[in-house]
Every structure is written in C-alpha cells, then in structure tokens.
C-alpha positions in Angstrom: 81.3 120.1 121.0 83.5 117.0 121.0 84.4 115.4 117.8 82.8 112.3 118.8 79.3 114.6 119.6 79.9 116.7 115.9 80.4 112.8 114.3 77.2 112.0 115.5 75.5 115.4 115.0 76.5 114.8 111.9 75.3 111.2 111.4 71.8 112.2 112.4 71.8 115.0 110.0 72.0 113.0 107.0 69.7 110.3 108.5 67.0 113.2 108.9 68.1 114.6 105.0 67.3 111.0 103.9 70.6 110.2 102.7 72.2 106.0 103.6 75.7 104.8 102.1 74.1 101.7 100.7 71.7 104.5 98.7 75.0 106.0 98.0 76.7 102.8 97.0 73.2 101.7 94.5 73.3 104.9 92.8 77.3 104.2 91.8 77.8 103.5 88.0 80.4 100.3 87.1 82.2 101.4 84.4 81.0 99.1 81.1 83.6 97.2 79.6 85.1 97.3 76.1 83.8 95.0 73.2 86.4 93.1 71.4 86.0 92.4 67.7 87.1 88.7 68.4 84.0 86.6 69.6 85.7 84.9 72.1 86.8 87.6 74.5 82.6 88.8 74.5 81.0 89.0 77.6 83.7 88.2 79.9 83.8 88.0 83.9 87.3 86.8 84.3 90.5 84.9 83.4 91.7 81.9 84.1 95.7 80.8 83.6 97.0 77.3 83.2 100.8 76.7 83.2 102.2 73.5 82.0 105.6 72.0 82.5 106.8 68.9 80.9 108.9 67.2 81.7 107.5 67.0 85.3 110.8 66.1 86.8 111.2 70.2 86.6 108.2 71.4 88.0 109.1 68.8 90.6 112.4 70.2 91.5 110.9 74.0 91.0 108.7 72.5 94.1 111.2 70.6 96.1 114.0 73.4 95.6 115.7 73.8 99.2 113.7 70.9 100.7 114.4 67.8 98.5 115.3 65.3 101.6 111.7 66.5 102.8 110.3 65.6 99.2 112.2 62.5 98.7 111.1 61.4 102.1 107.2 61.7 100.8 108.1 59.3 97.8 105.6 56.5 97.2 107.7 54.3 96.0 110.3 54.7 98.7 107.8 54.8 101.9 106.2 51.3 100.1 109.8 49.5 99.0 112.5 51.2 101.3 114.7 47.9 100.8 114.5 48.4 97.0 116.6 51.9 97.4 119.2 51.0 99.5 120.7 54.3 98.0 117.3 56.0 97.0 117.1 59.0 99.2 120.7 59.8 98.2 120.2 59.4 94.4 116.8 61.0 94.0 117.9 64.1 96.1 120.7 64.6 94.0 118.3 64.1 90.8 116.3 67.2 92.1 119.3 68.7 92.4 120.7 68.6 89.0 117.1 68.8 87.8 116.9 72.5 89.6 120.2 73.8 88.0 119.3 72.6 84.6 116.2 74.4 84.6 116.7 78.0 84.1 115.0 80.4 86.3 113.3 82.3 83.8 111.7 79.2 82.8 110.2 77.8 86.2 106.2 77.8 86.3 106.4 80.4 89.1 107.9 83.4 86.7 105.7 82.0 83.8 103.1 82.8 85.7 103.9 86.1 86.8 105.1 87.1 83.8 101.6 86.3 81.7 99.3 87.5 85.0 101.1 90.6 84.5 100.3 90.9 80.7 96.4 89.3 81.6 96.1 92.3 83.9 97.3 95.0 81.6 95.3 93.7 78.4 92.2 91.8 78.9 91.0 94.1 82.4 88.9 96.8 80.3 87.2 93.9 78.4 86.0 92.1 81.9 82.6 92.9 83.2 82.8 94.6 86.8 80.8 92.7 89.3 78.1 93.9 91.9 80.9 95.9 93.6 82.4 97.9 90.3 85.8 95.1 90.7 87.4 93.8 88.4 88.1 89.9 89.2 91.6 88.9 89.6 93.6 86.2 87.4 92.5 83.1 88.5 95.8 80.8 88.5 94.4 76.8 88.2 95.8 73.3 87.9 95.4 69.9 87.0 92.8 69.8 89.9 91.1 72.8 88.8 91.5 73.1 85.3 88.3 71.3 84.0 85.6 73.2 86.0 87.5 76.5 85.9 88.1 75.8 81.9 84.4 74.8 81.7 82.5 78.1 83.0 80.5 80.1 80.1 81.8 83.9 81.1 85.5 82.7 81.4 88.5 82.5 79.2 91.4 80.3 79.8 94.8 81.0 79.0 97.0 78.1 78.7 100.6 78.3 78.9 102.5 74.9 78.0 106.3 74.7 78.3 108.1 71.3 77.0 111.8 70.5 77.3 113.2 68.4 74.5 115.6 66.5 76.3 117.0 64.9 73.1 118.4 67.6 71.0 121.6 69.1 71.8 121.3 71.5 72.9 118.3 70.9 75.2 115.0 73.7 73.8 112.4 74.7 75.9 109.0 74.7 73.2 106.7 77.4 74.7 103.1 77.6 73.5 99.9 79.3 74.2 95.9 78.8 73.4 93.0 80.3 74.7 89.7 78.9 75.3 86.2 79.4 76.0 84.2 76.9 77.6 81.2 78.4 75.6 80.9 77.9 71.8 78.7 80.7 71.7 81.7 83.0 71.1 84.1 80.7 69.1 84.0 79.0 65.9 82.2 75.8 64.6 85.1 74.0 64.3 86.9 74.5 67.8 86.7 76.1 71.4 90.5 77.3 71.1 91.9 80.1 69.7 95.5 79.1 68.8 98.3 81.2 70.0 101.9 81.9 69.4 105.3 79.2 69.9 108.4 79.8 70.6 111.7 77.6 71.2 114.8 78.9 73.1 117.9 77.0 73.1 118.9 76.4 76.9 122.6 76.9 75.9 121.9 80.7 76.1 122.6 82.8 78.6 120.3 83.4 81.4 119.6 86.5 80.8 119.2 86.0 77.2 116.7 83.4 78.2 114.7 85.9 80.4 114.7 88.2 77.4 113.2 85.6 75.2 110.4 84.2 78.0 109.1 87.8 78.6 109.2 89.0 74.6 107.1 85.9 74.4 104.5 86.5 77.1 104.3 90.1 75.9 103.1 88.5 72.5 100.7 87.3 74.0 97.0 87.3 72.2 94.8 90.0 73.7 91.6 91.2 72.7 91.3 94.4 70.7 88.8 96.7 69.3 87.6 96.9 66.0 90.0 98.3 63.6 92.7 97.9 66.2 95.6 95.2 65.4 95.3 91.9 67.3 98.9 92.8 69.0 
C-alpha cells in the first residue's frame, strides 16, 4: 500500500470511528486568563499603544530620514507658493537633516515602540482573554487617525507613550511619560478613565548609549497588571 492509499485508509478510519478535526478543535480548552487586582486591566481582549512625539519636526525627520528631497517635494506650502521659497527645498531638507542628528536614536517613535510592545507582550499577555481560536491578540500600535475609536472600545486598554523635547533648556531634555486608559468606566475610578503612569526626563547631552539605558529602564517601569498581593512593578 502506497502512502497516498494508507493516508486515505486512514482518513476513512477515523470518519467511520466518528472522529472530525473541527470536533477535535471544539473540545480544545483556551487557557483562562489571570485576574489583576487593579480594575482596569479586568476583562481584557487586547492592547492598544499610542506613541507621541512633540515636537513634530522629529517625528517628521524620523519619517523623512534618507528621503528628505522626496518629503520636501510633498510640502504644501511649497507645491502651493514655489515662488515664495526660492531656496525652500534647499533649507527645509537641511532642516530634516539637522532635525534627524539631533534626535537620538534611542528616542525615535520606532524604538519607543518596540521597546514598550516588548514589555506589553511580556506583562499584560496572561491577563488578555484568548479568543475563539485560544490566541492571544497582538499589540495593536494606533495613531492620531486611530486613536479615538481604538481608545474608545470597552475590552481594551490603551497605553500611551508621550515624548516632549524642551527645546529651551540647555541642555535640550526629552520629558517621557505614560498613562493607561480604559474606554470603559466600569473598571476605573469615578473621578477618571486614566491610570497615571511614570515620567522621566533625560538630558540629550548624554551619551547615546547612556540615553538607550535610560529609554529602556523607563519602558521596563512600565505599569503592568498584577495579582493580588503581588507588587504593582
């Protein structure tokens, strides 16, 4: 006998015995997730993550790094008023420029968010309800565009990261904060929907790698939920 005849053989074996994977797949048990002791992590189906940059100049050249003639060239202003920038191209390319190398990498959204999905994943998974299929949901990463109706849904938590460069001290200090909110006030206080979070501010006269210390200490302080009699950290 073949293998493709014993596969088959086989197949209408089990049909006769009465078994079927989807009777197989109903009869599977999703593990039940953990109760925190903090109300607003209760009866979760996912996370959300918001990251904020202010100024936007820096998110801007975070996007445009490596293509800034391409981004200068999709300008408003300059497709509208070209005869007003007789030097525009030229000056706002070199803005994004020096905008990128005063930014430190550590800081841009893209490792912010990394370094807090990372954290989300390890912490807050055995508190989020399994769907039909036993999985987990991923870290939903939103924006502006998104934030309100993602923010808004009952079963989800939203973790929002905001960095803000004070451009008037010397030295320049990146002012990192975090909240976490539930669109629900069934699980949060009377007074607010947010549970505040942590701040920190780190000088951007350090070192780089100093810097990347600080950001990832910081995202690993992040709030997580925890079980009664646990510590919140």
């Amino acid at each position: 006998m073949n293998k493709l005849s014993r596969k088959y053989f086989l197949l209408l074996f089990l049909i006769i015995a009465g078994f079927s994977p989807q009777a197989a797949t109903a009869n599977v048990t999703c593990t039940t997730p953990l109760t925190p002791k903090q109300n607003i992590f209760k009866n979760l189906s996912g996370v959300s993550l918001y990251v904020d940059v202010l100024p936007a100049s820096y998110l801007r050249a975070e996007e445009c790094h490596n293509r800034e003639a391409e981004c200068v060239e999709n300008t408003p202003a300059l497709k509208r008023f070209p005869e007003m920038y007789p030097r525009g191209q030229e000056r706002f390319i070199q803005e994004l420029v020096d905008d990128y190398k005063a930014f430190p990498a550590p800081l841009h959204r893209e490792n912010l968010i990394r370094l807090f999905t990372a954290r989300i994943k390890r912490k807050y998974s055995s508190f989020i309800a399994p769907d039909n299929n036993c999985q987990i949901s991923d870290v939903t990463i939103i924006d502006k565009k998104t934030l309100n109706r993602v923010a808004e849904d009952k079963d989800n938590v939203t973790i929002i990261v905001r960095l803000r460069i004070l451009q008037d001290t010397k030295p320049q200090i990146a002012l990192l904060t975090t909240d976490i909110y539930r669109g629900d006030p069934q699980y949060t206080d009377l007074t607010s929907q947010v549970l505040m979070g942590d701040q920190t501010a780190i000088p951007l006269d350090l070192p780089e790698d100093r810097i990347a210390d600080l950001v990832s200490r910081f995202a690993n302080g992040l709030f997580v939920p925890t079980l009664p009699g646990e510590f919140d950290k």
